[in-house]
C-alpha positions in Angstrom: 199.4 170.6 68.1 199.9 171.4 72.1 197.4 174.0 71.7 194.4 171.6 70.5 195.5 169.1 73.2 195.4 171.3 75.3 191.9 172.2 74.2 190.6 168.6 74.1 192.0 167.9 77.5 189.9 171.0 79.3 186.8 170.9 76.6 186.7 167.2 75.3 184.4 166.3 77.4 181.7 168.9 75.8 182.1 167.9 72.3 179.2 166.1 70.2 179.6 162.8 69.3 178.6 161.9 65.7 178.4 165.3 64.8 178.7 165.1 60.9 175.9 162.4 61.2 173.8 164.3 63.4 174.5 167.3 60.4 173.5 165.0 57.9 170.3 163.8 59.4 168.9 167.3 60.2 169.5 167.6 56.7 167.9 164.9 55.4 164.9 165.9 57.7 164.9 169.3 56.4 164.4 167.6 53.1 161.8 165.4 54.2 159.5 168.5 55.9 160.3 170.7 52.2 158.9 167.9 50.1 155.9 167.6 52.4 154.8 170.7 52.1 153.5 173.1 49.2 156.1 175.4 47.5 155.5 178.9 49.2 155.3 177.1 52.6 158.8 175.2 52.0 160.2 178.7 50.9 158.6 180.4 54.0 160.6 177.6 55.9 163.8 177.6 54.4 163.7 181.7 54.5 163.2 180.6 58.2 166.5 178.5 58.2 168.6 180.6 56.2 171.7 183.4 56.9 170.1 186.8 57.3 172.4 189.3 58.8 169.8 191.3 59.4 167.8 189.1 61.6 170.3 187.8 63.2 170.7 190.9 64.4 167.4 191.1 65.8 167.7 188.2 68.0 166.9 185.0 65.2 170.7 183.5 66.0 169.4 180.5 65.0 170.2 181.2 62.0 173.9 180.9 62.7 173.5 177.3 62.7 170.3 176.0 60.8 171.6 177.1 57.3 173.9 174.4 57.2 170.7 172.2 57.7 169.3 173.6 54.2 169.8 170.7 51.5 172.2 171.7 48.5 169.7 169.4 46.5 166.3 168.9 46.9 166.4 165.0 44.9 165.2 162.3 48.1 167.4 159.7 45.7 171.1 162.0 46.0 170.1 163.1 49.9 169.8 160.1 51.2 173.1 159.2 49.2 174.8 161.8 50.0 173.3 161.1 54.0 175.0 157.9 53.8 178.2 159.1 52.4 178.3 161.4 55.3 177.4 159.0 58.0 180.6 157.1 56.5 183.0 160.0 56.5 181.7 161.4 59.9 182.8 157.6 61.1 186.1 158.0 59.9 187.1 161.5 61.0 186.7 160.3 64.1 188.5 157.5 64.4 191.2 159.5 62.5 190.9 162.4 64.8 188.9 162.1 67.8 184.9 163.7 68.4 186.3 166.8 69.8 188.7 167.7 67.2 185.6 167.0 64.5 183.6 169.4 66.3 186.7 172.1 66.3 187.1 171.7 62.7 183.2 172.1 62.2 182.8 175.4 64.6 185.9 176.9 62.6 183.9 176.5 59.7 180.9 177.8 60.6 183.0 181.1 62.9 184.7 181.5 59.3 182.1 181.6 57.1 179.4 183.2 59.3 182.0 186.1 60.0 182.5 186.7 56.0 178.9 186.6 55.8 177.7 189.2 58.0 181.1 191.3 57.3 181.1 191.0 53.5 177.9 189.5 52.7 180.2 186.0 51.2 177.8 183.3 50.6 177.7 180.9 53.4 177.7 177.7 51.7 176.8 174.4 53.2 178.4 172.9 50.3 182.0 174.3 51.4 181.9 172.5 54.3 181.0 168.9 53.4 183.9 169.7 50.8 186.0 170.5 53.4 185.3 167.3 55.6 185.8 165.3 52.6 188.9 166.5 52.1 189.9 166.3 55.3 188.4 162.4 55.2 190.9 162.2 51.7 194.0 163.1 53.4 193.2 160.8 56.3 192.5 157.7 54.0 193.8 158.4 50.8 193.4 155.2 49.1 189.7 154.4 50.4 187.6 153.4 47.7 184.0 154.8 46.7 182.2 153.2 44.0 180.7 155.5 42.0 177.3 154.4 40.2 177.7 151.2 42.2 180.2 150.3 39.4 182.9 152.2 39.1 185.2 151.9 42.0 187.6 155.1 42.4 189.7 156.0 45.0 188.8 159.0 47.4 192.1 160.7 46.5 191.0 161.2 42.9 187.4 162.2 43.8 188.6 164.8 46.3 191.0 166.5 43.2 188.4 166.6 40.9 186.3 168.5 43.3 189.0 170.9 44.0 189.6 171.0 40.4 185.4 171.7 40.0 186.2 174.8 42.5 189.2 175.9 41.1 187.4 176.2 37.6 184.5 178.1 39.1 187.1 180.7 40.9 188.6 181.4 37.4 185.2 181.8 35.6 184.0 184.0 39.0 187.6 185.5 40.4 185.3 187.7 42.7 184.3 184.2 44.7 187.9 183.5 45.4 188.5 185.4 49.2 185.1 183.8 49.7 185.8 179.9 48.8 189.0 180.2 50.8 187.2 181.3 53.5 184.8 178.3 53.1 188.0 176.3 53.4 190.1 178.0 56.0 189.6 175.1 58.0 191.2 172.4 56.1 193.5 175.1 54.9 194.2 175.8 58.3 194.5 172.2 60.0 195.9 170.2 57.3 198.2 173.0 55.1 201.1 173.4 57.8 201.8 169.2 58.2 201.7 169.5 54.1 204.9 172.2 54.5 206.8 170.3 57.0 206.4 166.8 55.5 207.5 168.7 52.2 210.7 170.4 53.9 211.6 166.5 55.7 210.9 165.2 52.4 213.7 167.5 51.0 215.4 167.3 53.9 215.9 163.4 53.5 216.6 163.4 49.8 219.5 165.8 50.3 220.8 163.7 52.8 221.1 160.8 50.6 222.0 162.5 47.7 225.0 163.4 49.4 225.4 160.0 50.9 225.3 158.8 47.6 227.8 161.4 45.8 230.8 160.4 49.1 230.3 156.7 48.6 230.5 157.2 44.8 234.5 156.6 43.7 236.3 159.5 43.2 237.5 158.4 40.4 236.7 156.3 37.1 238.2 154.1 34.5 237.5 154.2 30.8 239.9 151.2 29.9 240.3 147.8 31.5 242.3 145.0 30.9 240.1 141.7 30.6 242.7 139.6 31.4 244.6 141.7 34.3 241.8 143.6 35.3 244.8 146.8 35.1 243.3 150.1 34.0 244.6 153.5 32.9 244.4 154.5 36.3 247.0 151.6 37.3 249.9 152.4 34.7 249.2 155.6 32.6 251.5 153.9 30.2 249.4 151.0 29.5 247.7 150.6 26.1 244.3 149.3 25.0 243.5 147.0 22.4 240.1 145.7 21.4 239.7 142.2 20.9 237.3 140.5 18.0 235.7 138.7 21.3 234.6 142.9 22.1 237.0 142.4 25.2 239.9 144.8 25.9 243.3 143.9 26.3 246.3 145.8 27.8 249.8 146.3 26.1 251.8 144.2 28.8 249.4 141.3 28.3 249.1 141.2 24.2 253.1 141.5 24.6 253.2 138.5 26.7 250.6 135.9 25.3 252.9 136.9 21.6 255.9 136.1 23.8 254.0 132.5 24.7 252.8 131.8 21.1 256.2 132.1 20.0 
């Protein structure tokens, strides 16, 4: 997009490298500090961290960026997995992009979600947007593979629809969540949607062509008889009969007439 390169070439030099690592990390510290610490003082903390319209309003915008710190879960064994996983697809957003446009796709997230939250009150999940950077990590590499209990090794295409399969379902039990997930992924909606459409219309586009190619190089017309031993068809001599031999081979009228004529 001219826009975006536009963008890059003003602002590229301001962007964060290693963003979605950097993300994971705070999170993983977050983690750390909750563990260490008794339960009302790790609630007092995260109450510190979260989205609060409110005190956002009263000068805490902090807020607007430390509740994507908050861990999802609070098991050391699936944050640090999930840390790593992170690391790996922060690595390859960015050698499929470049840092700048990571950083874009991160802020529209956050813009999206904080706006629906302060608006509407939509949740403002942190989940939403590691879903969205793994998707946008599935489009980009398709046919990676992820082994899954350190056995099983799937393809990220796969995982990716049976998350947006998982989200799907919970819009369908909860249709009152729906303006709010698609706001959680207006950003991969918003990036990746539009080079879906036209690779679907060149897609078309290219199998019309050779359809047609295929129906003018086709012969306009077709034979049902033809002669095994003249190679003549109905199309040659209207006139001509067909006969079918015991060998399964078909013979014309002229040439059973003459082999008779040579017998004889």
């Amino acid at each position: 997009m001219r826009f975006i390169d536009t963008l890059e070439s003003k602002f590229g030099r301001f962007a964060i490298p290693s963003l979605v690592q950097v993300i994971a990390l705070f999170q993983l510290g977050v983690l750390v500090l909750v563990l260490m610490m008794g339960k009302d003082s790790a609630q007092t903390y995260l109450d510190l961290l979260s989205l609060d319209t409110e005190l956002i309003m009263q000068g805490q915008v902090w807020r607007l960026v430390t509740h994507v710190f908050i861990p999802r879960s609070f098991s050391i064994l699936w944050a640090v997995l999930g840390t790593l996983i992170m690391m790996w697809i922060g690595r390859g957003l960015e050698a499929g992009w470049t840092p700048f446009r990571v950083n874009l796709y991160i802020l529209a997230w956050m813009v999206a979600v904080t706006a629906g939250n302060l608006l509407f009150g939509w949740p403002a999940e942190a989940l939403f947007l590691y879903q969205t950077l793994f998707f946008a990590f599935a489009t980009f590499y398709p046919n990676e593979e992820i082994m899954v209990y350190f056995i099983l090794p799937v393809k990220i295409k796969w995982l990716a629809l049976i998350a947006a399969g998982m989200t799907l379902l919970g819009v369908i039990q909860q249709p009152f969540m729906l303006l709010a997930v698609l706001v959680g992924h207006l950003n991969y909606l918003v990036a990746f949607v539009p080079g879906f459409w036209r690779q679907g219309l060149r897609t078309a586009k290219v199998t019309d062509r050779r359809n047609r190619f295929q129906q003018a190089s086709a012969p306009t017309d077709s034979f049902f008889h033809q002669c095994a031993s003249c190679k003549k068809t109905e199309l040659d001599d209207p006139k001509l009969e067909f006969r079918v031999l015991d060998s399964g081979d078909e013979i014309c009228s002229e040439c059973r007439v003459a082999k008779k004529t040579s017998k004889e």
